[in-house]
N, C-alpha and C positions, 0 to 999 in steps of 0.2 A: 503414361507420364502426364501430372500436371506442369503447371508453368503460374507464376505467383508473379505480375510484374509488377516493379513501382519504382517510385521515382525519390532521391534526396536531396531536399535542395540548398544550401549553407552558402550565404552570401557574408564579404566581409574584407579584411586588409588582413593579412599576416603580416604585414610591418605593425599593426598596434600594438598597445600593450598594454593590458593581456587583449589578444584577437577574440574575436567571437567566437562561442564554442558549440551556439545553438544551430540547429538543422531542422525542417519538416521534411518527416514524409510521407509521400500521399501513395495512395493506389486506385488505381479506375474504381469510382461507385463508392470507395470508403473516406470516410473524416480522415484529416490529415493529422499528423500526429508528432507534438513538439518534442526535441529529442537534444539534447545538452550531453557534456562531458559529464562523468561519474566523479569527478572532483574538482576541488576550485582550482581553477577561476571559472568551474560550469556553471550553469543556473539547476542547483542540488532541487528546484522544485520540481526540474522534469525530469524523464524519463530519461535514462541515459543507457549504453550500448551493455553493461552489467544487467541491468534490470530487466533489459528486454529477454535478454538470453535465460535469463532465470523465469519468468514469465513464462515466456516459448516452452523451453520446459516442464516449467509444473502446468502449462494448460492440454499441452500434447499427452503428457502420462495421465491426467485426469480422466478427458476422452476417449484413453484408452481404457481406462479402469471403469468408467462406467459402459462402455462397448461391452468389455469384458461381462461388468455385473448382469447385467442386461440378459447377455447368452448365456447367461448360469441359471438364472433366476433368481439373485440377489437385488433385493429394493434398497437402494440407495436414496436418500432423500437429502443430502446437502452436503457438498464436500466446500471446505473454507481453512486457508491454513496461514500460516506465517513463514514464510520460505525464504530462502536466504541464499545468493550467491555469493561467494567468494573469491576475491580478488590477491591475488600474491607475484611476486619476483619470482620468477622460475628464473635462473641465472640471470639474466638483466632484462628480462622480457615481462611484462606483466601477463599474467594468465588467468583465467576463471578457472582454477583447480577443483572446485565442488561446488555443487549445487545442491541445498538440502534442501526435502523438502518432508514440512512436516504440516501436513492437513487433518482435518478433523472429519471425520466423513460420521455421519448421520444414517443410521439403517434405519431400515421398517424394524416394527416391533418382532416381528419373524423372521428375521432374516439371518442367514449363518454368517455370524462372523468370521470363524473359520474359513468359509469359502470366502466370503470377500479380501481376509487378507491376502491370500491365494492369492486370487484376481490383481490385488493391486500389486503385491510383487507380479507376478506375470505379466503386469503392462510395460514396465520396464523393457521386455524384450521385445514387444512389438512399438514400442514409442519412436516415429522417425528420429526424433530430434533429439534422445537419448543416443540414438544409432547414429546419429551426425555428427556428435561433439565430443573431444576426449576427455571433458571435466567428468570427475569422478559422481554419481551420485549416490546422496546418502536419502535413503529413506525414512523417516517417522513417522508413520501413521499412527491418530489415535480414532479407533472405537466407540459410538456413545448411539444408543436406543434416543429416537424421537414418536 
């Protein structure tokens, strides 16, 4: 078992109007990290509780797709994508229903694409944080020789 601790700290009035929506937070030995509502009245420049989860996400299935590549002998050289979580009303409940992600992963000039798409579907199931959360994901991976 690990253990990840940290700390949130959100100082402020819930009688203003609108209250503050921003929070840090820190973890022993890491930069602290500013962290707002996902819509106004947040401050839409930070990071808010949507983005992290989507984030969390596409960074835990990356690590595992390149773990993956790695045990196969697939060269991977650059994964970068545009990913998207998604926010909706589940009956009056807001939810992250999906998370897509669509990366662009970079092979060696030799390398089996075939096997890599493999790998990256198969991270999926070893992804904690896919195995953690019930938003649906959608996968797009695109292909491209460097």
């Amino acid at each position: 078992m690990h253990s990840y601790p940290f700390t949130l700290h959100w100082t402020g009035n819930t009688n203003d109007e609108p209250f503050n929506r921003d929070a840090v937070a820190t973890a022993p030995g890491k930069v602290g990290l500013r962290i707002s509502a996902g819509a106004e009245p947040g401050d839409m420049t930070q990071w808010n509780p949507e983005d992290l989860l989507g984030a969390s996400l596409a960074m835990c299935h990356t690590l595992t797709f390149l773990a993956l590549a790695k045990k196969v002998g697939v060269e991977v050289r650059e994964v970068t994508g545009a990913n998207e979580a998604v926010l909706e009303k589940v009956g009056r409940v807001p939810t992250v229903t999906k998370i897509i992600l669509r990366p662009t992963i970079t092979l060696g000039p030799d390398a089996d694409e075939a096997k890599a798409a493999e790998m990256y579907e198969k991270a999926h199931k070893y992804c904690y944080v896919a195995n953690s959360i019930k938003a649906e994901t959608v996968m797009e991976p695109t292909f491209v020789r460097g």
